[in-house]
Backbone as CSV, one residue per row, in Angstrom:
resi,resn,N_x,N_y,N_z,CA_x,CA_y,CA_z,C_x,C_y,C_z
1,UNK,15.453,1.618,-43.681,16.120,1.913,-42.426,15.284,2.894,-41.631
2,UNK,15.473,2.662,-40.561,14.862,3.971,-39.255,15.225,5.019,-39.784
3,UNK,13.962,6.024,-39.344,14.777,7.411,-39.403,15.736,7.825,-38.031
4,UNK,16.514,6.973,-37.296,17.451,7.286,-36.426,19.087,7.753,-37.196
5,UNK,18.693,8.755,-36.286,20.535,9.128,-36.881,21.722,8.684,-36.157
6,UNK,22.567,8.908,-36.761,23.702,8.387,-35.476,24.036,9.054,-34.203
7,UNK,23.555,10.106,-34.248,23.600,10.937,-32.599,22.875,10.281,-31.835
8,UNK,21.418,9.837,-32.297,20.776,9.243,-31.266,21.089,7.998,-31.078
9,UNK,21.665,7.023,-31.802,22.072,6.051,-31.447,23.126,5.995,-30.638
10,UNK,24.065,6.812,-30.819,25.316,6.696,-29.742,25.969,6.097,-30.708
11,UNK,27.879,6.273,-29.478,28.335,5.382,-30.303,28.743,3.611,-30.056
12,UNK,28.824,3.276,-31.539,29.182,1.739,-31.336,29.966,1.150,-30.381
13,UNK,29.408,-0.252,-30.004,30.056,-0.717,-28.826,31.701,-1.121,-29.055
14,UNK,31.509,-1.658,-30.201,33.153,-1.589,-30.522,33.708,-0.864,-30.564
15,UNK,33.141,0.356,-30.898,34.307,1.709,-30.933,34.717,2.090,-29.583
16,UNK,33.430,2.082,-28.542,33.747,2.090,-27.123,34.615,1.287,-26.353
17,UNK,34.573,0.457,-26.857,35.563,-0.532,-26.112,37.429,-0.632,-26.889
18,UNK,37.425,-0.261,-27.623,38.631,0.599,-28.681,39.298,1.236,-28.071
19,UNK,37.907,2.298,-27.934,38.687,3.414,-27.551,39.191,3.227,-25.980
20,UNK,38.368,2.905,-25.265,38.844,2.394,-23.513,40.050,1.458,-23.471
21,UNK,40.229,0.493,-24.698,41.412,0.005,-24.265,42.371,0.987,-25.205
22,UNK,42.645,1.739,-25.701,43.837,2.562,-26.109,44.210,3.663,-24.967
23,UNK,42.542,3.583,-24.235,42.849,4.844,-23.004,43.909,3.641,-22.119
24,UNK,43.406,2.881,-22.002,43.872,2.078,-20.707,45.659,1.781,-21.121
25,UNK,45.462,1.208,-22.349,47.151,1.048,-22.828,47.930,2.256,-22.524
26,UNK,47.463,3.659,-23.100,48.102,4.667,-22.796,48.302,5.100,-21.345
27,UNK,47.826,4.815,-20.640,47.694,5.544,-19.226,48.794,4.465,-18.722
28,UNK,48.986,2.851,-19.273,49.516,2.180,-18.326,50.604,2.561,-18.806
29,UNK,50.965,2.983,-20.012,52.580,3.114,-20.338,52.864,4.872,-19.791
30,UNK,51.577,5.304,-19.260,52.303,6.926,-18.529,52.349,8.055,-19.369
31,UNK,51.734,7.541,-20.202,52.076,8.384,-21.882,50.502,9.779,-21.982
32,UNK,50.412,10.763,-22.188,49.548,11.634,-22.369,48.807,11.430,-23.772
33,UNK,47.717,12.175,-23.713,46.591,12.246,-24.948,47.546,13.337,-25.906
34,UNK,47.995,13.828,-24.586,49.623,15.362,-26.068,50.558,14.288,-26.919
35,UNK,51.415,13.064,-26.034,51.984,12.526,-26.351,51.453,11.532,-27.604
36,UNK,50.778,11.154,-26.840,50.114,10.179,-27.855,49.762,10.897,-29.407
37,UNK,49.317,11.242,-29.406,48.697,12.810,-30.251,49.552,12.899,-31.135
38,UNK,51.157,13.784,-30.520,52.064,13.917,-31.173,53.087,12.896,-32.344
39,UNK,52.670,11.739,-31.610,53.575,10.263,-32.590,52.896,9.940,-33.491
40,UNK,51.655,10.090,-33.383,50.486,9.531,-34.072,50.011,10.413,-35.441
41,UNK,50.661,12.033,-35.268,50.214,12.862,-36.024,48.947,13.501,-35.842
42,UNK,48.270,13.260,-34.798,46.708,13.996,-34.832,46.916,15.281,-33.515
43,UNK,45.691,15.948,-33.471,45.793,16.531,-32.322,44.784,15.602,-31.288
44,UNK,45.285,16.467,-29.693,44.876,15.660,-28.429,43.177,15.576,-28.255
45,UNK,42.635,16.328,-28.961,41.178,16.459,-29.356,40.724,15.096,-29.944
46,UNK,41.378,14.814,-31.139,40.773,13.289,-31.891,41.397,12.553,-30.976
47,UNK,42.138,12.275,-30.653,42.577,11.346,-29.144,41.522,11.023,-27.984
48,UNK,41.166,12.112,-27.561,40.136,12.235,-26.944,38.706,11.404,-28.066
49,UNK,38.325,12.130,-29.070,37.175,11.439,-29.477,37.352,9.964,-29.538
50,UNK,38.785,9.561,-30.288,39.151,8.145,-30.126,38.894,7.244,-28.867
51,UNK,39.231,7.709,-27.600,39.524,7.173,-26.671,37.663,7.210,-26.213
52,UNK,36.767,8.209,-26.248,35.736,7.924,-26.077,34.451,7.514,-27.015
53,UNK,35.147,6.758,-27.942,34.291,6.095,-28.816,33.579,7.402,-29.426
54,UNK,33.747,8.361,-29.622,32.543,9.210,-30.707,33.571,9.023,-32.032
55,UNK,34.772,8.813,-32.025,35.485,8.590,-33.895,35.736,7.458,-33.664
56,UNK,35.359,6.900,-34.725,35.608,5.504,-35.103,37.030,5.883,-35.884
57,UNK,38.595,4.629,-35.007,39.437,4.583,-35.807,39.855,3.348,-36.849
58,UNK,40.464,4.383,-38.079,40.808,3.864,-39.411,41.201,2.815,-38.744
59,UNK,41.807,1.593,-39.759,42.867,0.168,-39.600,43.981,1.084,-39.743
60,UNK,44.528,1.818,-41.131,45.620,2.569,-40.980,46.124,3.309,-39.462
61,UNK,45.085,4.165,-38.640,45.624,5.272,-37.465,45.402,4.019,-36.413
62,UNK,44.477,2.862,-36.478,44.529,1.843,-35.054,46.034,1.531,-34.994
63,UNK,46.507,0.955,-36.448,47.947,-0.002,-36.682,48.932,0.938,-36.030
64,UNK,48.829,2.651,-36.425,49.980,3.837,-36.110,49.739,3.649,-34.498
65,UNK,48.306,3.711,-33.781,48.322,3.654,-32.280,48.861,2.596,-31.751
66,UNK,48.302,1.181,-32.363,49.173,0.031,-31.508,51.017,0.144,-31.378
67,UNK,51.898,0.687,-33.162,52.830,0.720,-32.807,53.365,1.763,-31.770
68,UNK,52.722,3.216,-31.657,53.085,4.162,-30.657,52.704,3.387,-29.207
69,UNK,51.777,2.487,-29.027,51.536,2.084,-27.294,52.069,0.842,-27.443
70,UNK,53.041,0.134,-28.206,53.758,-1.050,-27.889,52.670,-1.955,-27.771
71,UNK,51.754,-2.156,-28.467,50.703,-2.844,-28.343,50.710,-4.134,-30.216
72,UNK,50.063,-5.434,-30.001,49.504,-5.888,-31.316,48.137,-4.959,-31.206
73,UNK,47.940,-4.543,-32.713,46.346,-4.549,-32.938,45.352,-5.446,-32.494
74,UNK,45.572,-6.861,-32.141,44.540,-7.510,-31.214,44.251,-7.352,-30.243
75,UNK,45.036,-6.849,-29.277,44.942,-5.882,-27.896,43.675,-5.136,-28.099
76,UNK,43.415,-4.338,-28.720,42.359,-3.333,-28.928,40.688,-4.080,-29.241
77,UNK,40.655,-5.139,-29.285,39.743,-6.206,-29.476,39.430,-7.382,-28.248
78,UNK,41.203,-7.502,-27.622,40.466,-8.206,-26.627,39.379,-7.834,-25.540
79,UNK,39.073,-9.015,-25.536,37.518,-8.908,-24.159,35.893,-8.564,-24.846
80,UNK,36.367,-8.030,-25.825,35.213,-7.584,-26.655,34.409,-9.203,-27.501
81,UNK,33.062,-9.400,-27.111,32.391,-10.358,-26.940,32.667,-11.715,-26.613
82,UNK,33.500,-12.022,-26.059,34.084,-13.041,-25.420,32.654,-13.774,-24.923
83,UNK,32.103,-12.826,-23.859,31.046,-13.781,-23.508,29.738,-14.334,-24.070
84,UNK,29.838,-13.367,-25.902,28.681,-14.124,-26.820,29.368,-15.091,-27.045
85,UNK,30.211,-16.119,-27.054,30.517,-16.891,-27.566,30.253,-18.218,-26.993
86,UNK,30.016,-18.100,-25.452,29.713,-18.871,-24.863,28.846,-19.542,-24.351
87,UNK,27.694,-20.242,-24.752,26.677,-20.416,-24.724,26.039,-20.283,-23.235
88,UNK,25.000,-19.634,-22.592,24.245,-19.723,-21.712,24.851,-18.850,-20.455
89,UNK,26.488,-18.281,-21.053,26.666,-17.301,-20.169,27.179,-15.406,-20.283
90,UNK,26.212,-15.539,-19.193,26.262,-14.185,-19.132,27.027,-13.274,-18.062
91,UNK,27.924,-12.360,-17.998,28.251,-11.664,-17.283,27.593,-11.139,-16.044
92,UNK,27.552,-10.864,-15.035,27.113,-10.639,-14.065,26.918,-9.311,-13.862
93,UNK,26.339,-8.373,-12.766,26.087,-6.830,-13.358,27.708,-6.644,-12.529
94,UNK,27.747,-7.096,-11.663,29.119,-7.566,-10.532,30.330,-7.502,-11.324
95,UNK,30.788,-8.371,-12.308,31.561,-8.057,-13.051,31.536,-7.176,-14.295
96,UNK,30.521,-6.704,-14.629,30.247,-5.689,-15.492,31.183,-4.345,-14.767
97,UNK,30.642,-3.947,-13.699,31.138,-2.865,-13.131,32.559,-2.963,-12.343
98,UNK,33.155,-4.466,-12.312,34.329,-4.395,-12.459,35.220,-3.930,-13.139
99,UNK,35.045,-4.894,-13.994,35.776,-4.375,-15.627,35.495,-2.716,-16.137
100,UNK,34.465,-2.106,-15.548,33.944,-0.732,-16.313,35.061,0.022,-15.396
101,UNK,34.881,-0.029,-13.878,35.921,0.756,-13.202,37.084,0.230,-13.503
102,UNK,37.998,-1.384,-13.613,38.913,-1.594,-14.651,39.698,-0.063,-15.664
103,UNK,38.525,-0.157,-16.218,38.886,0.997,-17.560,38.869,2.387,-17.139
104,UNK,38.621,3.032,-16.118,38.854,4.061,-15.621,40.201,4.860,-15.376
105,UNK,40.676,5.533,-15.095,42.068,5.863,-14.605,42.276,5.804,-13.517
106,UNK,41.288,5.791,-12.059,41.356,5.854,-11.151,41.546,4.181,-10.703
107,UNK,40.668,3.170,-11.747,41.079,1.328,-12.035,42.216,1.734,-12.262
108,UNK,42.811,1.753,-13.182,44.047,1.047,-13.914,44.869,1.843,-12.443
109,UNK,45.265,3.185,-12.427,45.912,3.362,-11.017,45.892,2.690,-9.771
110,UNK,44.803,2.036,-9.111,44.313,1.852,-8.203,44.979,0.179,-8.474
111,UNK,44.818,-0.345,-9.936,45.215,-2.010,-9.889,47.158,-2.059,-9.909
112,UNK,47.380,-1.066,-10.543,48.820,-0.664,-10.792,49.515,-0.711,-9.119
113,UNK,48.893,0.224,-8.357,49.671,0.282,-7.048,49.467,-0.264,-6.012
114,UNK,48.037,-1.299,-6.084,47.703,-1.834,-4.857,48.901,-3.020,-4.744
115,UNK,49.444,-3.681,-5.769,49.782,-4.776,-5.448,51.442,-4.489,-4.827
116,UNK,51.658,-3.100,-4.979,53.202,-3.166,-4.548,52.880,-2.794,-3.132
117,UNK,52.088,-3.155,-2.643,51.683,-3.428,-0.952,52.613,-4.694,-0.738
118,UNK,53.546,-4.811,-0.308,53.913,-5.918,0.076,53.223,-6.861,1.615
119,UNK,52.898,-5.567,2.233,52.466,-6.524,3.468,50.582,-6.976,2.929
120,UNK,50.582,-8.212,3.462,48.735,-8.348,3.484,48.164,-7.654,4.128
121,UNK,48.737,-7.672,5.272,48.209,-6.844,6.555,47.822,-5.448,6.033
122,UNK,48.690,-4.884,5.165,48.146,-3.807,5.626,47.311,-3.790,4.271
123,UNK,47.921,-4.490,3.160,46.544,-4.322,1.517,45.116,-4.868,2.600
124,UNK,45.038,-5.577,3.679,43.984,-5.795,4.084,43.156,-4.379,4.575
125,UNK,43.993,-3.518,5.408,43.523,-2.637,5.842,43.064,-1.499,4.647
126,UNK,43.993,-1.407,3.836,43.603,-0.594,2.962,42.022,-1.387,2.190
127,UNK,42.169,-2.433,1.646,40.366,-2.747,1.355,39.501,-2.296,2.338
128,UNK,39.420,-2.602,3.847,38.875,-2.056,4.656,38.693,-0.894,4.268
129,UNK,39.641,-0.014,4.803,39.205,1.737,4.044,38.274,1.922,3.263
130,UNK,38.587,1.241,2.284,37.802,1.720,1.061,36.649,1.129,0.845
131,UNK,36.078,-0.260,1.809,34.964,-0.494,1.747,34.096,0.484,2.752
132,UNK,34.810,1.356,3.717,33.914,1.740,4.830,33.836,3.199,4.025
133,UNK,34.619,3.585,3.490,34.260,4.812,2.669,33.255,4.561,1.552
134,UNK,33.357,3.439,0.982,32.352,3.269,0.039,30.728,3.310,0.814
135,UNK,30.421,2.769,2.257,29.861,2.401,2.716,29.252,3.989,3.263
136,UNK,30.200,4.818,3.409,29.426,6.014,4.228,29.067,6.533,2.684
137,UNK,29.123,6.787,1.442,28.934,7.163,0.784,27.522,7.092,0.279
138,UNK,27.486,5.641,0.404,25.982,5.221,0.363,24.660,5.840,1.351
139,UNK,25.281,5.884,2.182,24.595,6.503,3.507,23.789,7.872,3.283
């Protein structure tokens, strides 16, 4: 084996993507890293490492998280290589950074409340906004 250690490698992509969807489950049910924490038995610290992939979680503490976020344990897996499976396709960098802001809190908020826009008119205006702000940003 390399002499690489695991710091320099980072952590695993599965654990990253674990942990982003337990962030994302938790945030959609409103629930805190205290809360969560507290049902689960750990403190909000390993929550945190959990949620950003540096601890890899047990099958035992995944099974305790899915039942605290009303989740199956397959939840925590979906999306994760979906697109090796498919021969000749690849994700786009376009939807890469969809799905990445997706997993954000400011995504999951932002997908949560846009749609109780009832008028088009105005979810239209609001994309506007936010493309011309995106746009001076660049600037």
């Amino acid at each position: 084996m390399d002499e690489i250690t695991k710091t320099d490698r980072g952590p695993n992509p599965v654990d990253l993507h674990v942990g982003a969807r337990v962030r994302m489950r938790r945030k959609f049910l409103g629930m805190s890293q205290e809360g969560l924490a507290e049902v689960i038995d750990l403190t909000f610290q390993q929550v945190q490492k959990y949620e950003r992939g540096s601890n890899r979680i047990s099958a035992s503490k995944l099974y305790e998280i899915a039942r605290a976020l009303k989740a199956p344990v397959a939840y925590f897996f979906e999306g994760y290589g979906e697109t090796e499976a498919v021969e000749g396709f690849s994700e786009s960098e376009s939807e890469q950074f969809v799905h990445g802001f997706l997993m954000t809190t400011e995504g999951i908020e932002l997908a949560e409340a846009f749609p109780r826009i009832r008028s088009a008119k105005l979810r239209r205006k609001v994309l506007e906004l936010v493309r011309v702000l995106g746009e001076s940003e660049d600037a």
